[in-house]
GUROZA-998278 format. One record per residue (C-alpha): residue in three letters; x, y, z. Coordinates in steps of 0.5 Angstrom, whole numbers, plus 500, padded with zeros to 3 digits. Layout:
BEGIN
ALAXYZ
...
// end
This chain:
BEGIN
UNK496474510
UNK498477503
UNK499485503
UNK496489498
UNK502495496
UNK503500491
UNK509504490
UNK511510492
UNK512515486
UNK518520489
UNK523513490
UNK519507487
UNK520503494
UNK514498496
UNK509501501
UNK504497504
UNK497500504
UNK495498510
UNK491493506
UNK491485505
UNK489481499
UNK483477503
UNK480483506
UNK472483506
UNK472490503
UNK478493499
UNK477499496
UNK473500490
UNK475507488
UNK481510491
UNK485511499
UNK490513501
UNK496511505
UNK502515509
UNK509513505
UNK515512511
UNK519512505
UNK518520502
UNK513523507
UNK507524504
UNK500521502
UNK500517496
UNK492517494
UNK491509490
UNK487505486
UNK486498487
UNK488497480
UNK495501482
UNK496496487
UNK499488487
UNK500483492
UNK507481496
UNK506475500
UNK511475506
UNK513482506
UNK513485513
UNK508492514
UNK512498513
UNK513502520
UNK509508520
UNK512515518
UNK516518525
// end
């Protein structure tokens, strides 16, 4: 499956939303994800977002 990410704005590192290109119900407004790279909840849309196929999910924050 091929995984919607945005950027994390603090490091620009890829952050996996938690979403996949073919989902039946991608968000039409806005989500929000937690951010394993700076720690906090990035709010996004869907047009802030790309696909990156093969990318493995980013761990979830500790």
């Amino acid at each position: 499956m091929v995984q919607l990410m945005i950027a994390c704005p603090m490091t620009g590192e890829p952050v996996f939303t938690g979403l996949y290109a073919d989902d039946p119900t991608p968000p039409t407004a806005s989500a929000a994800v937690g951010c394993p790279h700076c720690g906090d909840l990035h709010e996004w849309k869907r047009d802030e977002a790309w696909t990156e196929a093969g990318a493995a999910p980013a761990p979830a924050p500790a």
